[in-house]
C-alpha positions as CSV (number, residue, x, y, z in Angstrom):
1,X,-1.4,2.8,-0.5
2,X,1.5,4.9,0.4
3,X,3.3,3.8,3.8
4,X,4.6,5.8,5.5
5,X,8.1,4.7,6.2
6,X,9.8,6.5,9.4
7,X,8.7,9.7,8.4
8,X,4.7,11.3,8.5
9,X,3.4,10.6,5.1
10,X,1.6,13.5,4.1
11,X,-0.3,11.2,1.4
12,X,-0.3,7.5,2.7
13,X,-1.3,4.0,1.1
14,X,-1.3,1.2,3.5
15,X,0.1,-2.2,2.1
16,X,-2.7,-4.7,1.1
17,X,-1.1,-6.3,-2.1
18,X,0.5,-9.5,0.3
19,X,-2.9,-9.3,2.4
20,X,-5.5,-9.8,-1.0
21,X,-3.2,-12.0,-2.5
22,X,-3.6,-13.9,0.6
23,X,-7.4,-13.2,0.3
24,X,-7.0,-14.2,-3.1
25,X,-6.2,-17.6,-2.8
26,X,-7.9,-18.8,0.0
27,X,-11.2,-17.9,-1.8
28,X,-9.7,-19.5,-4.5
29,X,-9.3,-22.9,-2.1
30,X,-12.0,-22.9,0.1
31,X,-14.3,-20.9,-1.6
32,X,-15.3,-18.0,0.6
33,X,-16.6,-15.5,-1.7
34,X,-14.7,-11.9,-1.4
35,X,-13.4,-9.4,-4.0
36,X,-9.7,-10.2,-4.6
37,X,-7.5,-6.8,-5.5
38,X,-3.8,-6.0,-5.1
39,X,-2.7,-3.5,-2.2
40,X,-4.0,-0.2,-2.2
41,X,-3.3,3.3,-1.4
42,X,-4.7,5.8,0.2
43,X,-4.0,9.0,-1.7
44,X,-6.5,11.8,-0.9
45,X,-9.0,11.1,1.5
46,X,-8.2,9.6,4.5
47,X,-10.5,10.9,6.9
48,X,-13.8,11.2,8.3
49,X,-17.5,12.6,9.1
50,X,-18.1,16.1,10.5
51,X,-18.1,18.5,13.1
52,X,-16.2,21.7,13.8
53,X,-12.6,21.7,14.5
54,X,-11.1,22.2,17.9
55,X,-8.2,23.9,16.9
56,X,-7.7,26.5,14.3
57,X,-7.3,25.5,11.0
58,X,-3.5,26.5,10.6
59,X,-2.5,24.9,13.7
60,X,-2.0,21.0,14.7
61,X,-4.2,20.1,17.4
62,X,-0.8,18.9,19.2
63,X,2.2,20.8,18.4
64,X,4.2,19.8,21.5
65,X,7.8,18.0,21.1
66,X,7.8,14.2,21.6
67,X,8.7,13.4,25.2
68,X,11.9,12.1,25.3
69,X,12.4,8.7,26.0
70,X,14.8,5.7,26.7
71,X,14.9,3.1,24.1
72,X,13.2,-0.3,26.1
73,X,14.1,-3.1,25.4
74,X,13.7,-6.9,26.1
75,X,15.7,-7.7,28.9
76,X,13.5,-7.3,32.1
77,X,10.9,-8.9,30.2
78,X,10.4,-12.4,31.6
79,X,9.9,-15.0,28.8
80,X,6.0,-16.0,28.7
81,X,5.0,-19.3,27.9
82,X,3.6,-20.6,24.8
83,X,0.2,-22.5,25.1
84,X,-0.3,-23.9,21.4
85,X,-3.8,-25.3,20.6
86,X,-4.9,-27.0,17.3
87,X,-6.0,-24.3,14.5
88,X,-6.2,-26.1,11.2
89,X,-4.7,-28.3,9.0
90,X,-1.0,-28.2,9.7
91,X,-1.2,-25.2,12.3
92,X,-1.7,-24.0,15.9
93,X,-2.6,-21.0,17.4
94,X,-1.0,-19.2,21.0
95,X,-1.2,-16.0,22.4
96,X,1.8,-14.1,23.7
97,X,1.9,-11.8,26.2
98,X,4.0,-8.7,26.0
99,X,3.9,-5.1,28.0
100,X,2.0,-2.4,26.2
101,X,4.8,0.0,27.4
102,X,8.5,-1.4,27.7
103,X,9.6,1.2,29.9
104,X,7.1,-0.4,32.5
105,X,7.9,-4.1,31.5
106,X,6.1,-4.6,35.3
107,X,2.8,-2.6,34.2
108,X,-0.1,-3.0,32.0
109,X,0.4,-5.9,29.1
110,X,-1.8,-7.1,25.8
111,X,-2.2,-10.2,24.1
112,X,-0.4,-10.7,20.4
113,X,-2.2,-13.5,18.6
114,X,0.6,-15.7,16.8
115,X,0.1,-18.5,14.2
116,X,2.6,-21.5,13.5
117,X,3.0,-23.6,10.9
118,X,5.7,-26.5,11.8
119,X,7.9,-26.9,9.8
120,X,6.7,-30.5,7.2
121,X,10.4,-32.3,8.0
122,X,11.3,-32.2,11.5
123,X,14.1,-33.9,11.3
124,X,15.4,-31.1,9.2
125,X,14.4,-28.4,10.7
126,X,16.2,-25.4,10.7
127,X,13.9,-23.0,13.0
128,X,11.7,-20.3,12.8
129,X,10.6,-18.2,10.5
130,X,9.0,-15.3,11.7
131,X,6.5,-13.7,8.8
132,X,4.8,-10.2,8.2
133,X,2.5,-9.1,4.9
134,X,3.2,-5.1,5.7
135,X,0.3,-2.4,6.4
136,X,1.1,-1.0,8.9
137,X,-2.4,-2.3,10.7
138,X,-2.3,-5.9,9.1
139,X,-2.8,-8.9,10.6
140,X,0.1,-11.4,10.1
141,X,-1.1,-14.4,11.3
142,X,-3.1,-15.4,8.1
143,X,0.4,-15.8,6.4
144,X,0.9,-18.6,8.7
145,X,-1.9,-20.1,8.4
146,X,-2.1,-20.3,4.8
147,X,1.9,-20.9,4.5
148,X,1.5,-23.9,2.1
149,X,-0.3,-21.3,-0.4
150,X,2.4,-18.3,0.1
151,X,6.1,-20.2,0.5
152,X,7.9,-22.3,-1.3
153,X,8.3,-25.8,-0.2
154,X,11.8,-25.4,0.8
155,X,10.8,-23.4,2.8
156,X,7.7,-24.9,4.3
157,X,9.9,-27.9,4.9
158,X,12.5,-26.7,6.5
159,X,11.1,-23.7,8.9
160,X,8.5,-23.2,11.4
161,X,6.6,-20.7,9.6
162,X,5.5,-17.9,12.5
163,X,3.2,-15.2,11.9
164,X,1.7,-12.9,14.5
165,X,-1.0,-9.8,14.4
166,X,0.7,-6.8,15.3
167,X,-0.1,-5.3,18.4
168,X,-3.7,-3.3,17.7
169,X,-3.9,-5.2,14.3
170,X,-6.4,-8.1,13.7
171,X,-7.0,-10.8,16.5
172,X,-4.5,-9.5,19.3
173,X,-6.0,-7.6,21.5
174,X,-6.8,-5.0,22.2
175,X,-7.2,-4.1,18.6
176,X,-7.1,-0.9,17.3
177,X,-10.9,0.5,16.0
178,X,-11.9,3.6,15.3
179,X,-15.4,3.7,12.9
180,X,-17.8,1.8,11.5
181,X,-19.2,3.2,8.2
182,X,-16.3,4.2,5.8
183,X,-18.4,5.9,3.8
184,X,-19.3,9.1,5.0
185,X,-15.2,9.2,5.8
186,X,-13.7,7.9,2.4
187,X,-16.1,8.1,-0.7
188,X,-18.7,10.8,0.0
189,X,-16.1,13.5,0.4
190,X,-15.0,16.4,-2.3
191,X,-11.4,16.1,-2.4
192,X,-11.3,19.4,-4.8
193,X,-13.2,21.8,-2.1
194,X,-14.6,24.9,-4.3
195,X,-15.5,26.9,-1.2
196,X,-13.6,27.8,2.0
197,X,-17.1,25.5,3.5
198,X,-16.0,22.6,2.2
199,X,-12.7,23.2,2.9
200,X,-13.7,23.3,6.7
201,X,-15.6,20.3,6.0
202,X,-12.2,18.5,5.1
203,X,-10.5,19.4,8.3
204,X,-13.1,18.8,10.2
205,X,-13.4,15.7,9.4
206,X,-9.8,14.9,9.8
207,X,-9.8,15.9,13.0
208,X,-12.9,13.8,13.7
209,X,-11.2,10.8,12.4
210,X,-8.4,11.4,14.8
211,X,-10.2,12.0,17.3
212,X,-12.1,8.9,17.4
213,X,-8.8,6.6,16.9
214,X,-7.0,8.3,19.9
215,X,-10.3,8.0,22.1
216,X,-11.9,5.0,21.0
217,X,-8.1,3.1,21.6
218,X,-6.9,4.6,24.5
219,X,-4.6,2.3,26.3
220,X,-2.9,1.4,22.7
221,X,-2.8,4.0,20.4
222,X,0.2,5.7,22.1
223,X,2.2,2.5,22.0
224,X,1.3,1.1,18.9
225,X,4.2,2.1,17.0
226,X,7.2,-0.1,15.4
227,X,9.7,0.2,18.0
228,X,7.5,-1.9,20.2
229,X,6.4,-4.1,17.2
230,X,9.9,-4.8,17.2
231,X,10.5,-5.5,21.1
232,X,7.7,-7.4,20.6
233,X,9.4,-10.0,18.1
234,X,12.2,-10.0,19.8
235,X,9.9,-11.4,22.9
236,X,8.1,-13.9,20.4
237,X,11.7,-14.9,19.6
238,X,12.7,-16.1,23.1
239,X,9.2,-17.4,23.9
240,X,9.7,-19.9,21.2
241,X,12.9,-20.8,22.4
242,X,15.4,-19.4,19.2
243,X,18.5,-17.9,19.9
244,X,18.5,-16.2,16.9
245,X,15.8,-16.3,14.4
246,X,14.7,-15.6,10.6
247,X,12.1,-12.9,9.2
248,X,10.5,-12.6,5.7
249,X,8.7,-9.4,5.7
250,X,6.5,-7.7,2.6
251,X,6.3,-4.1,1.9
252,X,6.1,-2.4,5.1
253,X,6.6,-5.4,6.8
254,X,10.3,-4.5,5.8
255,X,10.4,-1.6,7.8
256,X,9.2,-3.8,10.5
257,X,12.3,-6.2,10.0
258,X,14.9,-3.6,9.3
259,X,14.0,-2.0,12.8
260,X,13.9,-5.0,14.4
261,X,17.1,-6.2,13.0
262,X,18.5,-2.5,14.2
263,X,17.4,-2.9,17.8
264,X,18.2,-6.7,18.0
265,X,21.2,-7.1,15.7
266,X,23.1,-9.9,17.4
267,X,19.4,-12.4,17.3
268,X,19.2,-12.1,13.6
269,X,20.0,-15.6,12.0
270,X,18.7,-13.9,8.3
271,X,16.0,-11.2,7.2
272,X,14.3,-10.9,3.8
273,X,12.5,-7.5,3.0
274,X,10.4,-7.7,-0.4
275,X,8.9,-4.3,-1.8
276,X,11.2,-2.1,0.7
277,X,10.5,2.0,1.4
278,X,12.9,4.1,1.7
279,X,13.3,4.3,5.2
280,X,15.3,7.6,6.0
281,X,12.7,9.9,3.7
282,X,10.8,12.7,5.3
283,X,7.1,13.1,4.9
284,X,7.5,15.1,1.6
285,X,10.0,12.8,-0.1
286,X,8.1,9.7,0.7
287,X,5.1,10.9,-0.3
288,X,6.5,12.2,-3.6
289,X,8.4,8.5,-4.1
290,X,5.6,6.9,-3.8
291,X,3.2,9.2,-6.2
292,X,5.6,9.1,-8.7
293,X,5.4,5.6,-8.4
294,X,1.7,4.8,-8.9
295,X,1.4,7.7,-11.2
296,X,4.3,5.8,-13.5
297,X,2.3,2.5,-13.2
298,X,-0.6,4.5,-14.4
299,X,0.8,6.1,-17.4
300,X,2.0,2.7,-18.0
301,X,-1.8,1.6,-17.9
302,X,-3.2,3.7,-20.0
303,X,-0.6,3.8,-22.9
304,X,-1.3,0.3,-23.0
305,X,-4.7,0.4,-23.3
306,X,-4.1,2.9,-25.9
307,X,-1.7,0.4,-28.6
308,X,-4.3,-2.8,-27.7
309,X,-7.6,-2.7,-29.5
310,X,-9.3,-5.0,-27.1
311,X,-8.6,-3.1,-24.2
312,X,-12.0,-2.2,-22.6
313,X,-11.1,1.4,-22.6
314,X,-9.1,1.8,-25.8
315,X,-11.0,5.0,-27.3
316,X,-9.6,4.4,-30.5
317,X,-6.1,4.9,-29.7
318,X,-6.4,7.8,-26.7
319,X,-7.0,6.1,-23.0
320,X,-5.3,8.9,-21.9
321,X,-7.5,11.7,-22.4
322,X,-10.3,9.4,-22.3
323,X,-9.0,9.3,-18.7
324,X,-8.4,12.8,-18.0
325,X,-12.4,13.5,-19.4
326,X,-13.4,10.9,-17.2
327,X,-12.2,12.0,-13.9
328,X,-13.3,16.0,-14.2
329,X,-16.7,14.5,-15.5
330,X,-16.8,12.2,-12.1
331,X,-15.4,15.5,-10.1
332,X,-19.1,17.7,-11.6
333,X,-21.1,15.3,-11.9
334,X,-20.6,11.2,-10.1
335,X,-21.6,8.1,-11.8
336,X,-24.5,6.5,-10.2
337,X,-23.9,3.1,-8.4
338,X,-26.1,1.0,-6.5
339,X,-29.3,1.6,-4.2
340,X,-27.7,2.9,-0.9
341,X,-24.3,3.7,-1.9
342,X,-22.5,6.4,-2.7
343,X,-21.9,7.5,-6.5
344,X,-18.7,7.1,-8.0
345,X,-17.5,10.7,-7.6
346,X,-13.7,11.7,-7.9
347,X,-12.5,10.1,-4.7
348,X,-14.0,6.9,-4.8
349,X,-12.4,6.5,-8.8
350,X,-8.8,7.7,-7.7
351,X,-9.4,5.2,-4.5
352,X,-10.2,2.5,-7.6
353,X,-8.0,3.4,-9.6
354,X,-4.8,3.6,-7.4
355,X,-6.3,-0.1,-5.8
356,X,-6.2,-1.6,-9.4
357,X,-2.2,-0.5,-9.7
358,X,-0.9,-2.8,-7.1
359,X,-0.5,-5.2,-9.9
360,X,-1.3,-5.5,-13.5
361,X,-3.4,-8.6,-12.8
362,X,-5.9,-6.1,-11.9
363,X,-5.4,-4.0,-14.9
364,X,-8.4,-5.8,-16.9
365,X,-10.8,-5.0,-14.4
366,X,-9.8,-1.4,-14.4
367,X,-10.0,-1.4,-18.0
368,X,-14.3,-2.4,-17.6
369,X,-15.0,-0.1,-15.0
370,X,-13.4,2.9,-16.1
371,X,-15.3,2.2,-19.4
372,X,-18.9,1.6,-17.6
373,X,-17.8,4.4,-15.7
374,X,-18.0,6.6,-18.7
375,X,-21.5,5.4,-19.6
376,X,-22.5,6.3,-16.9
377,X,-22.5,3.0,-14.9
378,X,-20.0,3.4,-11.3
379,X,-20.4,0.1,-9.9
380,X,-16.8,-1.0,-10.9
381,X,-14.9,1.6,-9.3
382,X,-17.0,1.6,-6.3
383,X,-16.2,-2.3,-6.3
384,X,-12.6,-1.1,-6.5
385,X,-12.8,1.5,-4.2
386,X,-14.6,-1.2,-1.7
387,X,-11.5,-3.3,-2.1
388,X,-9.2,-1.1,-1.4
389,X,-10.8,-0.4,1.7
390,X,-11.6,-4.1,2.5
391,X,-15.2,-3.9,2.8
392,X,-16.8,-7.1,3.1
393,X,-20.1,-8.7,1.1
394,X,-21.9,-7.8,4.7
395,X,-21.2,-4.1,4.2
396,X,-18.8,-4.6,7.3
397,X,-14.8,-3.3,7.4
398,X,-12.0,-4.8,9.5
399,X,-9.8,-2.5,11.0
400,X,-6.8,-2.6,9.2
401,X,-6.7,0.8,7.4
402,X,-7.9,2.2,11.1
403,X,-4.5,0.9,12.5
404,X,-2.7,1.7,9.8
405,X,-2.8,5.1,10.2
406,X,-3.0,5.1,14.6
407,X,0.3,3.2,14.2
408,X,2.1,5.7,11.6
409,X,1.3,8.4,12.9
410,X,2.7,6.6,16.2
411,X,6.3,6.4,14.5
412,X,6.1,9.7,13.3
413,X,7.7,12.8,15.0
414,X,6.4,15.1,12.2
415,X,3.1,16.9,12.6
416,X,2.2,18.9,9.8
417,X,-0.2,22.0,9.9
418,X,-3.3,22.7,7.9
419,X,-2.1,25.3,5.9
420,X,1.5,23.2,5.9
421,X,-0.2,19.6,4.0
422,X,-2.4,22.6,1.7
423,X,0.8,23.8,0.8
424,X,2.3,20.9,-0.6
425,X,-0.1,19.8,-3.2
426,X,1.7,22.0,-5.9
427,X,4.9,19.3,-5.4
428,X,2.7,16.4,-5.7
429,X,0.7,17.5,-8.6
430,X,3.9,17.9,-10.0
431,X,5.0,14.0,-10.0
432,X,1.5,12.9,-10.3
433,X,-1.1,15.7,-11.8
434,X,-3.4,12.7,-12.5
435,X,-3.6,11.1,-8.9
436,X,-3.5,14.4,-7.6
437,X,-6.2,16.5,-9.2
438,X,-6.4,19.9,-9.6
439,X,-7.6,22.0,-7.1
440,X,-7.0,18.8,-4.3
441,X,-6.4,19.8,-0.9
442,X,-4.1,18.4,1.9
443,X,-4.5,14.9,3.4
444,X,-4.3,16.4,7.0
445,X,-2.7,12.6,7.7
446,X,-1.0,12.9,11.1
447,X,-2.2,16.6,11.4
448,X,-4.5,16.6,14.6
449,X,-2.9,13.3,16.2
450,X,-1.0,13.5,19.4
451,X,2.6,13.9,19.6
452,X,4.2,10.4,19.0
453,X,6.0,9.5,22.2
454,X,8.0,6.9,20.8
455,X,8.9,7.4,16.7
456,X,10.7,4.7,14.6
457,X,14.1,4.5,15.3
458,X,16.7,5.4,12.4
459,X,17.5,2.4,10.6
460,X,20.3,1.0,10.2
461,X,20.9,-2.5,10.8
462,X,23.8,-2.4,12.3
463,X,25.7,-5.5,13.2
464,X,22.8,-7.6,11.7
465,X,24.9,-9.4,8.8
466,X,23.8,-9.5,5.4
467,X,20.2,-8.7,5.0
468,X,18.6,-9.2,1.3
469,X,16.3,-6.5,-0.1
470,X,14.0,-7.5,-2.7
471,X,12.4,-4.9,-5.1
472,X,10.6,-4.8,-8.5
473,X,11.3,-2.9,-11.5
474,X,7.9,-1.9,-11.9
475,X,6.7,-1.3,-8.5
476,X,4.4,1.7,-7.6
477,X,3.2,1.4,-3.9
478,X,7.8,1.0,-3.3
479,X,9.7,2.2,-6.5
480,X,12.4,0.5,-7.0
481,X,14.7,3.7,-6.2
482,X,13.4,3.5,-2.7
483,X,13.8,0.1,-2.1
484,X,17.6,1.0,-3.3
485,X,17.6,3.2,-0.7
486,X,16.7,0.9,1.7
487,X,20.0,-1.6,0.9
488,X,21.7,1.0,1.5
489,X,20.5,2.7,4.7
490,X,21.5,-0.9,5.9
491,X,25.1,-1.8,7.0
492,X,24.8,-5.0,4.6
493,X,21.9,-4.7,2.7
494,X,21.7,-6.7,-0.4
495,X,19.5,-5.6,-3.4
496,X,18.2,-7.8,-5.6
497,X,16.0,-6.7,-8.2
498,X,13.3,-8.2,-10.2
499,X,11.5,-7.8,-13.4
500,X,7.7,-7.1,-13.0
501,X,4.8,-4.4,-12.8
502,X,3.3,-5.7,-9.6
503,X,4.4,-4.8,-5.8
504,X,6.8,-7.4,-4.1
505,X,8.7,-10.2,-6.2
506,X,8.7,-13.2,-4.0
507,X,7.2,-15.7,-5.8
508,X,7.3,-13.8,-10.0
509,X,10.2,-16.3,-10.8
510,X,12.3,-18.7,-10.0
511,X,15.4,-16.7,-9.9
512,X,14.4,-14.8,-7.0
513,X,12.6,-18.3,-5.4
514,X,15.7,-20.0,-5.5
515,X,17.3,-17.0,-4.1
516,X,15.6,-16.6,-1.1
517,X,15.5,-20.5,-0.5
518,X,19.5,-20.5,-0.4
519,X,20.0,-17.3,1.6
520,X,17.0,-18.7,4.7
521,X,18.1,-22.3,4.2
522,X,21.8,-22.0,3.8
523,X,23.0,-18.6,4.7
524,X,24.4,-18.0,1.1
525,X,23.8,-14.3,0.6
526,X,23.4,-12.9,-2.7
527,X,25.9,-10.4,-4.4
528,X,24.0,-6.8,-4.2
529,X,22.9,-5.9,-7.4
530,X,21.8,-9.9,-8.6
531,X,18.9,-9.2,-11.1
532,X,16.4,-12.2,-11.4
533,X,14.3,-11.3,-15.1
C-alpha cells in the first residue's frame, strides 16, 4: 500500500499493517476467525468495472484549478458535548459532531464515532491520548478499543487512550462507499493490456470507479480530506476538555498528526509518528519511494528463500528466477483457485505478494503460495490478495480501501492525465521492474476525480515543539529515507530509527517502548538520530 502523502500518488498502497495487526490479535483473543496479514499496497490496479469513458483518454475528466480557499479553522465552532455510553470492557463509545465544511461551521455537520479507553490509574492521569492506525480510509476507533492489546502499560495507565473513525471512514457517518464486489475492479483485470481494447478497458474502468465514489458519497467526498481530519481533532480536543493534548499516529496516520500539529501548533502537549512518508514529495517521487521500498523488501525475500533449504520456494538455490517464471506464466496463463473466484492471474499475485511484504511475519506464507502457485494451485495468493483487500469469510468488504483513495485524492492538487500516469511506468519499472511488470500501464489514481478543493496543507509543524518520528530500517510501505524526510520537513522533528523488516516499530523492542513511554509520559524528547537495535 503506497499512501499517498500530500502529493497524488500515481501508484498508491493504503496502510493496513496497524489495522491487521489489530485484526490480528483480537482473533487471536476472542476468537473471531479472519485472515490476519500486514498492510498492503495497492500497486497496479486500483480501479473498477466497465463502460466507456466520458472524456477522452488523454485528458482528466476535471482539469480545472482547485478553488481557492481560506484555511477554516476551529474557532466559530461551538464545543459539542460528549455523551459517553458503555462499549466494553474498559471502554465507552460517543459520537462528536463536527461541520462537514469549516468554512460554513453554521451549515451541514456529520457524526465522528470516537472510542475511549480511561486511563487504568486515575489518580495519575496525565490526559488524553488521541490515536490513529493510518490508511487513509481506516477506522481508528478499534485502537481504542483494543488499547490493552496495542500500548504499553505505561501508557494504558497513565492516558485516556482516544481513537476516532475519520470522517467517511468506518462507523462515523456518513461513511464513505463506493462498490460492492471488488472483483471485477481489483483481480479480474489485465494490468499488462496487449491491445489498445484493453487498454480502453483500463481507463474505463478507472473512470467508473471514480465515478461511483464521487456520486455514491456526495455530501462527503469533497470534504473528506486531512485538513478537516485535522480541524476535526482539534474539535475532539476541546470536546474532551484538553487544553493541549497528545497523538500517536502509524503510517499515514503521521501525516494526519504532522498536519494537525501544523494547523494547531500551540494545542500540541506531544505527537509520536511511527512509519512516516515523506510529506513534501510529488506524485512521482512518492510513488518511486515507496516502490523502491517494497521492491527492496522483495529482493530481500527472495534471496532468502534462495540461501535456506526449507524455504517453501527455495528452487534449489534460485527463488529469484523461480519468481520471475512465475509471474509471466500467471500473466498467459492464471492459476486456477476456487469455484466462483477469480484465477490467480498477474494482478491478484503482485496484490499478494506486495500484502505479504508489510512484514516478514508473513513471509512463510508467501513462501507456500507462490510455491502452490507454481503447481498450478492459486488459492494462496488469492487468500493474500483477499487480505490485502480486507475481504471478509462472508465474501463482504468494508470500505476502507474505498476511502482511502476518495480521501487522497481529496488532498491532492495534482491530476494526472491518461497519457501522463502511461508515461511514467518507464521510472517505476526502473526501481521496481518486478512489482512493476513489463508492459504495465498507468494506475489512472486521481485521474478522473474532481479537483480537490481543499489539498493537504504543507507541513511543517511549526511552533509544535519537539515531535518524535519513528522509522524502521527495513520498511517498504515508508522507507526509512522518507520517514527522514519527514523529521526534517518538521521544525523539531526527532528521528529515531529502528532495526526491523516490518512497517512501523512501536512495539519491536524495548528501546523504542521505553522511548516513547518517557517522551508521552514525561516530555523527555529524544536526541534525533537515537537508534533502538
Amino acid at each position: 500500500m503506497l499512501s499517498t502523502h500530500g502529493g497524488s500518488a500515481s501508484l498508491a498502497y493504503p496502510d493496513l499493517m496497524i489495522w491487521r495487526n489489530v485484526v490480528a490479535m483480537t482473533v487471536a483473543t476472542i476468537a473471531i476467525a479472519a485472515c490476519a496479514s500486514a498492510e498492503p499496497v495497492r500497486l497496479i490496479s486500483s480501479e473498477t468495472t466497465a463502460s466507456a469513458p466520458a472524456t477522452t483518454p488523454d485528458t482528466p475528466s476535471n482539469t480545472q484549478e482547485s478553488t481557492e480557499r481560506p484555511e477554516p479553522q476551529t474557532d466559530e465552532v461551538a464545543v459539542p458535548l460528549l455523551e459517553w455510553s458503555p462499549l466494553g470492557p474498559a471502554t465507552e463509545s460517543t459520537r462528536l459532531v463536527v461541520p462537514l465544511d469549516y468554512s460554513n461551521p453554521d451549515g451541514d455537520t456529520i457524526s465522528i464515532y470516537v472510542v475511549r479507553h480511561p486511563a487504568r490509574n486515575q489518580t495519575e492521569r496525565i490526559g488524553s491520548l488521541l490515536v490513529n492506525p493510518g490508511g487513509p480510509g481506516f477506522g481508528g476507533s478499534i485502537l481504542a478499543e483494543y488499547a490493552t492489546q496495542i500500548y504499553d502499560a505505561a501508557l494504558l495507565d497513565r492516558f485516556d487512550i482516544v481513537g476516532w473513525d475519520p470522517r467517511g471512514t468506518g462507523m462515523s457517518e456518513p461513511s464513505i462507499d463506493c462498490i460492492d464486489d471488488y472483483d471485477p475492479f481489483f483481480a479480474e483485470v489485465d494490468i499488462t493490456p496487449e491491445t489498445e481494447e484493453e487498454q480502453r478497458e483500463l481507463v474505463a474502468l478507472a473512470q467508473e470507479f471514480a465515478d461511483r465514489c464521487v456520486s455514491a458519497n456526495d455530501g462527503i467526498a469533497q470534504f473528506a480530506g486531512t485538513n478537516n481530519s485535522a480541524r476535526d481533532m482539534d474539535v475532539l480536543r476541546r470536546a474532551l476538555g484538553e487544553e493541549t493534548i497528545g497523538y500517536f499516529g502509524f503510517s499515514y496516520g503521521s501525516e494526519l498528526g504532522a498536519t494537525w500539529a501544523t494547523l494547531f501548533p500551540g494545542t500540541v502537549r506531544a505527537a509520536v509518528l511511527d512509519g512516516a512518508a515523506d510529506p513534501n514529495a510529488d506524485s512521482l517521487d512518492s510513488s518511486l519511494q515507496q516502490l523502491e521500498g517494497f521492491e527492496a523488501s522483495l529482493s530481500t525475500f527472495l534471496e532468502q528463500c534462495s540461501n535456506d533449504l526449507t524455504c517453501e520456494f527455495h528452487n534449489d538455490g534460485n527463488a529469484e528466477g523461480a519468481f520471475d517464471e512465475l509471474m509471466a506464466s500467471l500473466d498467459d496463463s492464471p492459476a486456477p483457485t476456487s469455484s466462483g473466484r477469480p484465477p490467480a492471474n498477474l494482478t491478484v499475485a503482485i496484490n499478494g505478494v506486495i500484502e505479504a511484504m508489510y512484514s516478514d511475519s508473513y513471509w512463510p506464507r508467501l513462501e507456500i503460495a507462490l510455491a502452490n502457485a507454481a503447481a498450478g494451485d492459486g488459492s494462496g495468493l488469492l487468500a493474500l490478495h483477499d487480505a490485502y483487500f480486507q475481504r471478509q469469510s462472508d465474501g463482504t468488504y468494508g470500505n476502507e480501501l474505498e476511502a482511502f483513495q476518495t480521501i487522497s485524492c481529496a488532498d491532492s492538487a495534482d491530476r494526472l492525465s491518461v497519457a501522463e500516469e502511461d508515461s511514467l511506468i518507464d521510472e517505476y519499472r526502473e526501481v521496481a521492474p518486478r512489482l512493476v511488470p513489463e508492459g504495465a500501464s498507468g494506475q489512472y489514481f486521481c485521474t478522473f476525480f474532481p479537483a480537490a478543493q481543499d489539498p493537504r496543507i504543507e507541513i511543517t509543524g511549526e511552533g509544535a515543539g519537539p515531535i518524535v518520528v519513528i522509522g524502521t530500517t527495513g520498511d517498504p510501505a515508508t522507507p526509512l529515507s522518507s520517514t527522514e524526510a519527514m523529521a526534517e520537513a518538521l521544525d523539531d522533528g526527532r528521528l529515531v530509527v529502528v532495526e526491523a523488516d516490518q512497517h512501523t516499530g512501536y512495539g519491536v523492542n524495548r528501546c523504542v517502548d521505553d522511548l516513547v513511554n518517557d517522551y508521552l509520559i514525561n516530555l523527555k524528547a529524544p536526541n534525533s538520530g537515537v537508534e533502538c537495535r
